[in-house]
C-alpha positions as CSV (number, residue, x, y, z in Angstrom):
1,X,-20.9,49.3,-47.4
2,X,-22.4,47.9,-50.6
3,X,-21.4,44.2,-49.0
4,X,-23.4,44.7,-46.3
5,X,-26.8,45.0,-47.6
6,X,-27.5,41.5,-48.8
7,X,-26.0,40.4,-45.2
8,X,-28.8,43.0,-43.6
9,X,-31.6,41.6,-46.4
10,X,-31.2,38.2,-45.4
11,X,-31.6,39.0,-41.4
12,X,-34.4,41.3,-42.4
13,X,-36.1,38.1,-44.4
14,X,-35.0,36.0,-41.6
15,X,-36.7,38.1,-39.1
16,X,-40.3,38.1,-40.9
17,X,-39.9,34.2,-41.7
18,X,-39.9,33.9,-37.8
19,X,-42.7,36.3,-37.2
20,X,-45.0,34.6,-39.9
21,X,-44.1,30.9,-38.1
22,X,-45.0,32.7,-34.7
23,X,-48.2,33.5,-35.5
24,X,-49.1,30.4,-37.4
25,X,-48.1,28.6,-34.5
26,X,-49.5,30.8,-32.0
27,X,-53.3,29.2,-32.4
28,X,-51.8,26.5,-31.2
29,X,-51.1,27.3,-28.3
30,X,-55.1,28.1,-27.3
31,X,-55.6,23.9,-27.2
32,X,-53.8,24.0,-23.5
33,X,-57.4,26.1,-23.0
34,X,-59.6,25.3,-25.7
35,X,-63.4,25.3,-23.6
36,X,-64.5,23.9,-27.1
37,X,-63.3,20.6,-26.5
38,X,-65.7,20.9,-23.6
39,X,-68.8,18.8,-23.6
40,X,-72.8,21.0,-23.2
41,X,-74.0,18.6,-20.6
42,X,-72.8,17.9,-17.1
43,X,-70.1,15.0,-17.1
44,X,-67.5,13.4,-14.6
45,X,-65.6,11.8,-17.8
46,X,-64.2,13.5,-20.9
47,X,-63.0,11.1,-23.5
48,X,-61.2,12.6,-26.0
49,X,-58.7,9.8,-26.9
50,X,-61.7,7.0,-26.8
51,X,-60.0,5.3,-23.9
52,X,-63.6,4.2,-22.8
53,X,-66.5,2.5,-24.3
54,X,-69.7,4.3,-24.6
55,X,-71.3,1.8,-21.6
56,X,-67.7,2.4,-19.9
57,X,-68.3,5.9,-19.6
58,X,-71.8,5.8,-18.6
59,X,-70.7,3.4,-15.9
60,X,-67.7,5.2,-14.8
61,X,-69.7,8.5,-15.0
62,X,-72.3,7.4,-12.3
63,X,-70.1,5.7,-10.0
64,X,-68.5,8.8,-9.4
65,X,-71.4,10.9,-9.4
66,X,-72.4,8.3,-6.2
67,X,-68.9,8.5,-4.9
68,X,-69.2,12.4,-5.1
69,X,-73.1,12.6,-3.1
70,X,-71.6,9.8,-0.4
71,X,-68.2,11.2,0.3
72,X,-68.2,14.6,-1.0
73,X,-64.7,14.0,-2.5
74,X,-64.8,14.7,-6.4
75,X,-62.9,12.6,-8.6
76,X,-63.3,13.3,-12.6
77,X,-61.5,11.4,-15.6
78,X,-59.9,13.4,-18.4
79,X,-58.5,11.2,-21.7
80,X,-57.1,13.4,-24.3
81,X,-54.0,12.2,-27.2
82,X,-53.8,15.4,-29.9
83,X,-56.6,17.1,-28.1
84,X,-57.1,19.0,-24.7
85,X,-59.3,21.3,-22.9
86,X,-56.0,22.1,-20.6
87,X,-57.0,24.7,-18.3
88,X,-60.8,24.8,-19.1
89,X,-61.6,21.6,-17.2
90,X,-61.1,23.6,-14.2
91,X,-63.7,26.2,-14.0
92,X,-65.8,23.4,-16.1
93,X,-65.8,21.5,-12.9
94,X,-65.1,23.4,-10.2
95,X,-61.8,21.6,-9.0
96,X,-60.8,22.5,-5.9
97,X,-59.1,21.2,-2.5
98,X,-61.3,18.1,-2.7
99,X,-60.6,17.2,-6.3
100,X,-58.4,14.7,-8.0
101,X,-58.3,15.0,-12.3
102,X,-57.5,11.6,-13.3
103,X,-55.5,12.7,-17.1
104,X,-54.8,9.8,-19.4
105,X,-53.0,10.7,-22.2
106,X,-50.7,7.8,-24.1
107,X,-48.7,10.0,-25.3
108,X,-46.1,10.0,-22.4
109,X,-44.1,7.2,-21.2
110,X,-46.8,7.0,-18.4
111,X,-50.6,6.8,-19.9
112,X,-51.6,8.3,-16.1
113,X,-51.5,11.4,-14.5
114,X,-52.9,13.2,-11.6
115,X,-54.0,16.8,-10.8
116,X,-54.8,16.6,-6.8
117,X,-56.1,18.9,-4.3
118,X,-54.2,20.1,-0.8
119,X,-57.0,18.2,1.4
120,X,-56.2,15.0,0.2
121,X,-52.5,14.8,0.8
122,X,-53.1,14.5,4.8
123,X,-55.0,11.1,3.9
124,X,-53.2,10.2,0.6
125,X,-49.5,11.2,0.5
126,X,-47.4,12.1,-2.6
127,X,-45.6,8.3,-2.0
128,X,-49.2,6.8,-2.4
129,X,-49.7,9.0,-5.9
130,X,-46.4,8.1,-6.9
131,X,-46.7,4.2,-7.0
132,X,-50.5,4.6,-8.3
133,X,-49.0,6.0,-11.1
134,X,-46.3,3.7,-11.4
135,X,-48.2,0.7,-11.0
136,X,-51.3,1.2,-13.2
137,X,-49.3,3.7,-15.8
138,X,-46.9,1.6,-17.1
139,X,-46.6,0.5,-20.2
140,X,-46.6,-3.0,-19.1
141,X,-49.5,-2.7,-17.3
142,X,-51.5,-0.7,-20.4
143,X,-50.1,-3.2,-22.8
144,X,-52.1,-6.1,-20.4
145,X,-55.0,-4.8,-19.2
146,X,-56.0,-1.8,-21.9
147,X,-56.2,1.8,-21.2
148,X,-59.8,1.5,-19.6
149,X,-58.4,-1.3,-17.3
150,X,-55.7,1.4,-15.8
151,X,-58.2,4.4,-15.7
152,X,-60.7,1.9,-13.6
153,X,-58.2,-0.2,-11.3
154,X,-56.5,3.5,-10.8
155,X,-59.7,5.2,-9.8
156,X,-61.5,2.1,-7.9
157,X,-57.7,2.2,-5.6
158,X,-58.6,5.9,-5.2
159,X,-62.0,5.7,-3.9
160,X,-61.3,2.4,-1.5
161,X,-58.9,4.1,0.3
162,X,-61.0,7.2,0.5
163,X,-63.4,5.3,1.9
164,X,-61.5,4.1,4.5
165,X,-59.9,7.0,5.7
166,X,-56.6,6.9,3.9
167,X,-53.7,5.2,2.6
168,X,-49.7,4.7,2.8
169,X,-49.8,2.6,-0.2
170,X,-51.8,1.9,-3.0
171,X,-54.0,-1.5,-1.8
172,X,-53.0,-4.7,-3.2
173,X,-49.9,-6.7,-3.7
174,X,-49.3,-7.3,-7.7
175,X,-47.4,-10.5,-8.3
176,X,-44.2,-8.9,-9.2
177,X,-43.7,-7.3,-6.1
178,X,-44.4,-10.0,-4.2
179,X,-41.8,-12.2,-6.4
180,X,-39.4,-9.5,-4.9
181,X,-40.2,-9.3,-1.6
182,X,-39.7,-13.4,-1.3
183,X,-36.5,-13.1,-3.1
184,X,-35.2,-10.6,-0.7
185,X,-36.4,-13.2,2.3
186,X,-34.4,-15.3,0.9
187,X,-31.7,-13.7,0.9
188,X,-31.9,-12.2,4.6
189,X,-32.3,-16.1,5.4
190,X,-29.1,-16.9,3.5
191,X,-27.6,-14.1,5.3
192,X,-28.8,-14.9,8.8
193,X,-27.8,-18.8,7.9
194,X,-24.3,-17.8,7.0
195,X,-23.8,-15.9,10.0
196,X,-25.6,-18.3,12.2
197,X,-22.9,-21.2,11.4
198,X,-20.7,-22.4,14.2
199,X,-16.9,-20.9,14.3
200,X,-15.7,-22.6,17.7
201,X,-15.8,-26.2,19.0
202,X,-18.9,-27.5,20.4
203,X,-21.2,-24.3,18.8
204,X,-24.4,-25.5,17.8
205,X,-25.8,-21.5,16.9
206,X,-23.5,-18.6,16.3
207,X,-26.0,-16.4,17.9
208,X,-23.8,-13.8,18.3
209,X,-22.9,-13.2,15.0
210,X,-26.7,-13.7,13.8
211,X,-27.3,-11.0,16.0
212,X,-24.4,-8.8,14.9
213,X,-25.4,-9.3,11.0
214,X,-29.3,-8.8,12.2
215,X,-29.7,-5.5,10.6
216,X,-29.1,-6.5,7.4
217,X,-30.7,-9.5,7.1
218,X,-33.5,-8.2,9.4
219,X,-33.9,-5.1,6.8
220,X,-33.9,-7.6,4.1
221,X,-36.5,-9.7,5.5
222,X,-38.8,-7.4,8.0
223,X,-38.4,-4.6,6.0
224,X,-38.4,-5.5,2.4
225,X,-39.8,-8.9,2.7
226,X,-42.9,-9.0,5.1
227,X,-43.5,-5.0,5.4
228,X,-44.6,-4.3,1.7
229,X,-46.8,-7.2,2.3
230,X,-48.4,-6.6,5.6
231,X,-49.2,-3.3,4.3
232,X,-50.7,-4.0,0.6
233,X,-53.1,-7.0,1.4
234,X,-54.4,-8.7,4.8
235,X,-54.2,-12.3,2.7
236,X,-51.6,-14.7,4.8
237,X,-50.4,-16.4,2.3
238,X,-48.2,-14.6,0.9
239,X,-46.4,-13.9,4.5
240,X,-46.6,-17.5,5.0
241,X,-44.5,-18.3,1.8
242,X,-42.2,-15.2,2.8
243,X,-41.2,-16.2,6.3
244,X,-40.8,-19.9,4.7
245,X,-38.3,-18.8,2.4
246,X,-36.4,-16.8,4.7
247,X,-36.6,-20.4,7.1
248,X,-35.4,-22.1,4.1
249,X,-32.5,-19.7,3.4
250,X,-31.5,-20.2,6.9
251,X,-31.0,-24.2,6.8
252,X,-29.3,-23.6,3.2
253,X,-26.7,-21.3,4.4
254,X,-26.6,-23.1,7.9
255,X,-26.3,-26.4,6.9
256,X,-24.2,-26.4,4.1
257,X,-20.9,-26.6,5.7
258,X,-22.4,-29.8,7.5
259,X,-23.1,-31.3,4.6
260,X,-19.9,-30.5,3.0
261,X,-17.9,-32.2,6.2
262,X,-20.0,-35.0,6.1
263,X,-19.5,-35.5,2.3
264,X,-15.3,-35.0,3.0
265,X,-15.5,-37.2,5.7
266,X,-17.0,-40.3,3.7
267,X,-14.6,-39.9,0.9
């Protein structure tokens, strides 16, 4: 019986270590909505985590007040790192089905985030806030262009394709998805080369196994090589250099056994 006291003292201390560290920690908590943080006078920006420049906000602050009056969409920016308003930012301003919250916080392994309302998923799907995210977010990206330069190029993508009525994708081809979108024409050429190559006596085109391989080089090359293009960017260049690199990985893959006879045949 005796034995069992210290055992019961210890839980007992235990217990009101736990409570104390529970109500120390509790305060806390009230940052997810702290309306201190907010600021007296009306604002479309709230830098916390000095992402922004002090002619950077200003800027940004009445471009979106002009986007607001002309469109009637409301988009407002959010920065925070070991401080947030949380859940005051709503009622402070009035977010709604016509809102997006642009929140940058570093602190993640993406620096952006996005609070959107229902009415602007039938012009901008969940795919289109996806890759925004993804593309001006990164790490990569941040590291290059500086947390202002992803909270800009991310908000200037929102409002063009606002403007125009809605997107698929986010506008814009960035150089490394373009580098994969020729490498993949490349391949569907190879592909369509290989296949194209003559099996019988007197075949100049194996169009009949081009065709049968088609869907996978045609995916490769339609899909994945000229689609992502044609839908990012009206500039023809880059579908120019697409189709001739899947024309060159044709000849490659066709010619090469023609070459390699011709080369046997010499020797």
């Amino acid at each position: 019986m005796f034995g069992l006291l210290p055992r019961r003292f210890l839980i007992s201390i235990a217990a009101v270590a736990l409570a104390v560290m529970a109500w120390a920690i509790a305060p806390a908590a009230y940052a997810y909505n702290n309306p201190d943080l907010l600021p007296d006078a009306p604002t479309f920006v709230i830098d916390l985590a000095d992402s922004l420049t002090t002619i950077q906000q200003e800027q940004l602050d009445q471009k979106l007040g002009d986007f607001e009056a002309e469109t009637g969409w409301k988009l407002r920016v959010l920065t925070q790192f070991d401080r947030t308003p949380g859940r005051a930012v709503k009622d402070f301003w009035g977010l709604d089905d016509k809102s997006v919250l642009l929140v940058a916080d570093p602190r993640g392994g993406n620096l952006l985030n996005f609070s959107v309302g229902d009415a602007l998923y039938d012009l901008l799907p969940r795919t289109f806030w996806i890759e925004l995210q993804t593309r001006y977010g990164n790490q990569f990206f941040v590291r290059e262009n500086g947390e202002d330069g992803s909270i800009v190029n991310a908000l200037d993508s929102i409002q063009t394709c606002l403007r125009q009525g809605g997107c698929r994708v986010v506008p814009g081809l960035p150089r490394e998805q373009w580098i994969l979108t020729l490498i993949t024409s490349l391949v569907g050429g190879v592909i369509c080369g290989f296949a194209a190559q003559p099996r019988q006596p007197g075949q100049i085109f194996a169009w009949q196994w081009a065709l049968i391989f088609s869907p996978l080089w045609g995916i490769l090359f339609i899909a994945f090589g000229l689609g992502p293009v044609i839908s990012r960017t009206s500039d023809w260049l880059p579908i120019v250099r697409n189709v001739a690199g899947f024309v060159l990985g044709v000849l490659v893959a066709y010619l090469t056994p023609v070459l390699g006879a011709s080369s046997a045949s010499e020797t």
